[in-house]
C-alpha positions in Angstrom: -43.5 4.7 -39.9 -46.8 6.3 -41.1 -49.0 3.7 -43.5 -50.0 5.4 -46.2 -53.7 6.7 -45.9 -54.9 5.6 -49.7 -55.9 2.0 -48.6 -57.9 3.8 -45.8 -60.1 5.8 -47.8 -62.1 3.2 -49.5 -62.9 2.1 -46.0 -64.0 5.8 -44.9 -66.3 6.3 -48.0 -67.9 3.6 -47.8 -68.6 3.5 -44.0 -69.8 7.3 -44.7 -72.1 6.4 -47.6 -74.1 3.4 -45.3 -76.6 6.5 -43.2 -77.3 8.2 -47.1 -78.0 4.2 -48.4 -80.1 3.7 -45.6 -82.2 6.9 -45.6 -82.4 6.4 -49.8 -84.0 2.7 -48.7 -86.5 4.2 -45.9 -87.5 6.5 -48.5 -88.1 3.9 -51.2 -90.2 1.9 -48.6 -93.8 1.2 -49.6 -95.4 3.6 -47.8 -98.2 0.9 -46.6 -96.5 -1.6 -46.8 -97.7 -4.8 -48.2 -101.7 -5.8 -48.6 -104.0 -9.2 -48.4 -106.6 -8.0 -50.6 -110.2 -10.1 -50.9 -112.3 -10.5 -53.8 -115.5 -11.8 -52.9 -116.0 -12.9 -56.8 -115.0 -14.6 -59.1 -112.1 -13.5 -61.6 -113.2 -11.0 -64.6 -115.8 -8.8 -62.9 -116.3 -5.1 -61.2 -114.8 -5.9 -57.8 -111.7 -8.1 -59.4 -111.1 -5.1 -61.7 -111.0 -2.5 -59.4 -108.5 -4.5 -57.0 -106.4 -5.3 -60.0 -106.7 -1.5 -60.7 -105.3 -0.4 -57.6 -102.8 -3.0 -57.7 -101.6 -0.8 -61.0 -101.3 2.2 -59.6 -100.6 1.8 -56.4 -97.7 -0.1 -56.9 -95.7 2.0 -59.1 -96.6 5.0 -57.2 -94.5 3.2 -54.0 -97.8 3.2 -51.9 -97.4 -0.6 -51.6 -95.1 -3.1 -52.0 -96.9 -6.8 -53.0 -100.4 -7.3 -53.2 -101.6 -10.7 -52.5 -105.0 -11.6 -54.0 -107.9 -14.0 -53.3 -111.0 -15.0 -54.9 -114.0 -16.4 -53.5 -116.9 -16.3 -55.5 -120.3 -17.0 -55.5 -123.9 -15.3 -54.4 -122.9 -12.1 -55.5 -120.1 -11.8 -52.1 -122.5 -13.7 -49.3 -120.5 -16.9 -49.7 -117.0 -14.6 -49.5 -118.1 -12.3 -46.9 -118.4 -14.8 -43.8 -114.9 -16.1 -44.6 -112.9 -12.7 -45.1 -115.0 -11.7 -41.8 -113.6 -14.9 -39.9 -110.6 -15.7 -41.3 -109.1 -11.9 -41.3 -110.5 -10.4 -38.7 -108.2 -7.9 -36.7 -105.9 -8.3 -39.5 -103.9 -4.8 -40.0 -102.8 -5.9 -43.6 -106.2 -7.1 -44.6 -108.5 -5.5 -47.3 -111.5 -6.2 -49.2 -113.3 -4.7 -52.2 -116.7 -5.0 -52.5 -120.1 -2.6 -53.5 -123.7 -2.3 -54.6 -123.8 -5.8 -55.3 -123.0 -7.4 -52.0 -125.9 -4.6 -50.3 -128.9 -6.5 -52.9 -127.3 -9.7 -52.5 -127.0 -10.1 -48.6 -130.5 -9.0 -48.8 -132.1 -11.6 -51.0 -130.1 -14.4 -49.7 -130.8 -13.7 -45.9 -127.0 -13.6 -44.9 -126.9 -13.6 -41.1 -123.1 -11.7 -42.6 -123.2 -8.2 -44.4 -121.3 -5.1 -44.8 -122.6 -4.2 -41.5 -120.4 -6.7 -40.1 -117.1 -4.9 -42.0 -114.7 -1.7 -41.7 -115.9 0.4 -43.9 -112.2 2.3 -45.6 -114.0 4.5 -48.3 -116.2 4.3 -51.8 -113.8 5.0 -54.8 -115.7 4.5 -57.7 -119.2 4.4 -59.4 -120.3 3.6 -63.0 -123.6 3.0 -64.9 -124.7 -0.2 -65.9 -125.3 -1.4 -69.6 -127.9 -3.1 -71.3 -126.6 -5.2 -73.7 -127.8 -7.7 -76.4 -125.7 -10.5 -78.4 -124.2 -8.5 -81.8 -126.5 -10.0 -84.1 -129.6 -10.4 -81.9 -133.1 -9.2 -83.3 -133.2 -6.4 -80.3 -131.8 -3.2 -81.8 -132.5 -0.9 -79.4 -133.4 0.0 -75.5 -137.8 0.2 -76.6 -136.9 -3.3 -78.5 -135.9 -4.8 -75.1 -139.0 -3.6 -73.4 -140.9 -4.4 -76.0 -140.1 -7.7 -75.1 -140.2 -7.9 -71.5 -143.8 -6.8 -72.0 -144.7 -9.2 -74.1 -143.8 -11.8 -71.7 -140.4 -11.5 -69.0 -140.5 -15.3 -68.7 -139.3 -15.4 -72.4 -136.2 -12.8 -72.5 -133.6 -14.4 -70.0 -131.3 -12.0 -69.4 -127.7 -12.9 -67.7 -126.1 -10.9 -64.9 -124.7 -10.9 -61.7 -125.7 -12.9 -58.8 -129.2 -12.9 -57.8 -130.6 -10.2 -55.6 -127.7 -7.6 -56.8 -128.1 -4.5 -58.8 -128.2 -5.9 -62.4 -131.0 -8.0 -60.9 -132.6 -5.4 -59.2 -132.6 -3.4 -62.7 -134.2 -6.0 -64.3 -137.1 -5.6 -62.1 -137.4 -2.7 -62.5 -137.6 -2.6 -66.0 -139.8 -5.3 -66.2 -142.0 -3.2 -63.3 -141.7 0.1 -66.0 -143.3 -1.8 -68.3 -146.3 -3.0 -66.5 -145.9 -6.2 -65.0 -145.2 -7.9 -62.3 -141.2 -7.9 -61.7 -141.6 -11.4 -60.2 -142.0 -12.9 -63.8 -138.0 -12.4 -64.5 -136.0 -14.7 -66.3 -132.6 -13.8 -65.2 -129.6 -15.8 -64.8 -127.0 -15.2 -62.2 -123.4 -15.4 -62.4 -120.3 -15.5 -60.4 -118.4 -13.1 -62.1 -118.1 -10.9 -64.9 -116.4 -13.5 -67.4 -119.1 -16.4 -67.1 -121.8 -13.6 -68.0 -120.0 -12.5 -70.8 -119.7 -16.0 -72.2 -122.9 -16.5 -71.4 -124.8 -13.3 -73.6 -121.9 -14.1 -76.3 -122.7 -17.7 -76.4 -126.7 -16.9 -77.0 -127.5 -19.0 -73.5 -129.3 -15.2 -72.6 -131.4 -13.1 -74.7 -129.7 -9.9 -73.3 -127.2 -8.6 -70.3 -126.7 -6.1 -67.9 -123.9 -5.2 -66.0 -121.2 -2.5 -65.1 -120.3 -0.6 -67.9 -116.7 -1.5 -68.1 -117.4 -5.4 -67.6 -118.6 -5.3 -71.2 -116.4 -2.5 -72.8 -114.3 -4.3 -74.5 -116.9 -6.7 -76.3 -118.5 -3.5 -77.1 -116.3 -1.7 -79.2 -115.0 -5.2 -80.3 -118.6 -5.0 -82.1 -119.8 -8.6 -80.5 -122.0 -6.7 -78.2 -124.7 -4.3 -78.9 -125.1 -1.8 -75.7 -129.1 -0.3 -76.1 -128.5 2.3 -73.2 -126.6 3.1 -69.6 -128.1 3.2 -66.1 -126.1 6.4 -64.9 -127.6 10.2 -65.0 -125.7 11.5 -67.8 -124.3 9.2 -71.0 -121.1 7.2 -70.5 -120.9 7.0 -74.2 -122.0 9.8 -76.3 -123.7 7.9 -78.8 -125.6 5.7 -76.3 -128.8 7.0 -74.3 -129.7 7.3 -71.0 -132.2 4.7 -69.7 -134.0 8.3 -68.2 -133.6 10.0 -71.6 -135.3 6.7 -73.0 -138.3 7.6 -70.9 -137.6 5.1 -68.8 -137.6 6.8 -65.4 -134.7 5.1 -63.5 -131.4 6.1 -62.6 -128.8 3.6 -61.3 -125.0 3.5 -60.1 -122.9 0.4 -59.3 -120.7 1.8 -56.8 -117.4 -0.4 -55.6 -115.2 0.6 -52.5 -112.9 -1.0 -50.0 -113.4 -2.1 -46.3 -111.0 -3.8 -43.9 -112.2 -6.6 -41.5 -113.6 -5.9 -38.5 -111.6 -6.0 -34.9 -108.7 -3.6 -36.2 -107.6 -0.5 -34.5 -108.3 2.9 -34.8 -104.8 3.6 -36.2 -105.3 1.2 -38.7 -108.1 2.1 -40.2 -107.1 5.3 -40.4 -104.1 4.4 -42.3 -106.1 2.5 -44.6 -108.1 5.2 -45.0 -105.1 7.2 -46.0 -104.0 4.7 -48.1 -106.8 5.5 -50.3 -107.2 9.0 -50.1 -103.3 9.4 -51.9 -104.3 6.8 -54.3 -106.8 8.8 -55.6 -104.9 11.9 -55.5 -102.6 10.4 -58.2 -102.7 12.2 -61.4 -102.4 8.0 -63.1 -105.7 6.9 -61.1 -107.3 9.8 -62.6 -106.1 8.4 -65.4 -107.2 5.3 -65.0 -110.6 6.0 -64.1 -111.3 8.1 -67.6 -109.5 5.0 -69.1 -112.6 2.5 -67.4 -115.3 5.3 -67.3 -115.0 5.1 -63.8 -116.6 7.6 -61.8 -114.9 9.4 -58.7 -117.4 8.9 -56.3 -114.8 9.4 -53.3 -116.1 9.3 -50.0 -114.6 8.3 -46.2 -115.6 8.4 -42.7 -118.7 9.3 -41.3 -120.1 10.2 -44.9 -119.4 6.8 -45.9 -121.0 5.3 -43.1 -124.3 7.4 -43.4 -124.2 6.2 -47.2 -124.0 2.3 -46.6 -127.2 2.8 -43.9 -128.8 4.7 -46.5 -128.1 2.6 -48.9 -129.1 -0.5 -47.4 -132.4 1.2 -46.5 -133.2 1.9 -50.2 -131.9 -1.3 -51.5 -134.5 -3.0 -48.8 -137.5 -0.8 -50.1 -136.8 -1.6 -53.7 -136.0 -5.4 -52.9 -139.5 -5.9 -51.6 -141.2 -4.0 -54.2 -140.1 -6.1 -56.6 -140.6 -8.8 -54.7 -137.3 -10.1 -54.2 -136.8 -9.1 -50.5 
């Protein structure tokens, strides 16, 4: 006697829908799998952001699947940097964001450790820096500040990051614009983004600088007054250009991402990938208009030529301000 075939057919679709339910899940795979990402500072500030950031888009976008982070702050990334170089080295999952600030920083504190010593992946943003002042401080604008620094450095503390990184290296310079000796600073270094920001709103400084997006929100919250931007052109129309303030100096604070060293060639170059579709995304763009991020994209060999160059210049301004 024949069974009837209707019990069988369950059986037969579903055994011929597993290759289509496998194939759906390769294609839903993250397409880099999972990441160990470093922050060399503490919660709250430029580097934090940015890994955060990427963690938004990249995420949705099915680039990656979890992204594990860790903080380690302190000397604007020379107490981080030894440890990610250690403790992740050959590590194909392994990532760190880092920039501008870690180049001034290794400098000034005589790190036997520096970027030198990590895999460059590629530089994904850049932004100007702002000089701000409490809401209700006497300083009303970019000539009150130097004003001030003229009249004596030692009395305007101003907070930032750690010592020896770019926001300090602007105060030198300022202070050096205006005549005297960049040595007579008063700044104060922090660990992050969110101590400064207490710090400035709390009166313990006289005035701030930083990246432009580490203060955005206090900004247009109205408890911060910015007096002008370290970039070229203006980040916010109605603020000027330190350069338009006839103050000759043009800064960027640019962030990036590097892998630790001892990992293969195919590796990197997948991380290298990795980056090159997240920015190809129509929501970083988005993103990065959002923050007033710059694209300052760059890989490879360019990349490399830019960190030598830049450590270079950093070097040469360092010791002419005499913290190098």
């Amino acid at each position: 006697m024949n069974r009837p075939l209707s019990g069988r057919r369950p059986l037969l679709a579903g055994a011929l829908a597993l290759p289509f339910l496998a194939t759906r899940a390769r294609a839903q795979a993250p397409r880099y799998g999972n990441l160990n990402v470093f922050i060399p500072a503490a919660p709250g500030g430029g580097w934090d952001g940015l890994g955060r950031a990427i963690e938004q888009v990249a995420r949705p976008a099915g680039l990656v699947g979890s992204m594990q982070f860790e903080n380690v702050g302190g000397a604007g990334g020379a107490v981080g940097l030894p440890r990610f170089v250690s403790q992740r080295r050959g590590r194909p999952d392994a990532l760190m964001v880092a920039g501008a600030v870690m180049v001034g920083s290794t400098i000034t504190n005589k790190s036997p450790v520096g970027i030198k010593d990590v895999t460059p992946i590629a530089r994904l943003t850049d932004e100007s820096l702002a000089v701000v002042v409490p809401a209700n401080s006497p300083i009303q604008d970019i000539k009150g500040l130097m004003d001030a620094l003229k009249a004596g450095p030692g009395a305007v503390s101003v907070g930032g990051g750690s010592a020896g990184g770019i926001d300090h290296i602007l105060l030198g310079l300022l202070i050096k614009a205006t005549g005297r000796n960049a040595r007579e600073a008063s700044y104060v270094g922090f660990a992050g983004g969110g101590p400064a920001q207490a710090a400035i709103l709390g009166g313990q400084v006289k005035a701030g600088i930083s990246g432009y997006s580490e203060f955005a929100e206090q900004i247009k919250a109205g408890r911060m007054r910015i007096l002008a931007t370290s970039g070229a052109e203006r980040t916010d129309p109605k603020v000027p250009t330190l350069k338009e303030s006839g103050i000759d100096i043009v800064m960027g604070n640019w962030r990036g991402l590097f892998a630790p060293p001892g990992i293969s060639a195919d590796i990197r170059a997948r991380h290298t990938a990795f980056a090159g579709e997240l920015r190809g995304l129509p929501a970083w763009k988005q993103l990065l208009d959002t923050r007033e991020w710059q694209d300052a994209f760059m890989e490879g060999g360019a990349f490399e030529d830019f960190l030598k160059s830049d450590y270079d210049s950093t070097t040469a301004v360092l010791k002419d301000i005499g913290l190098a």
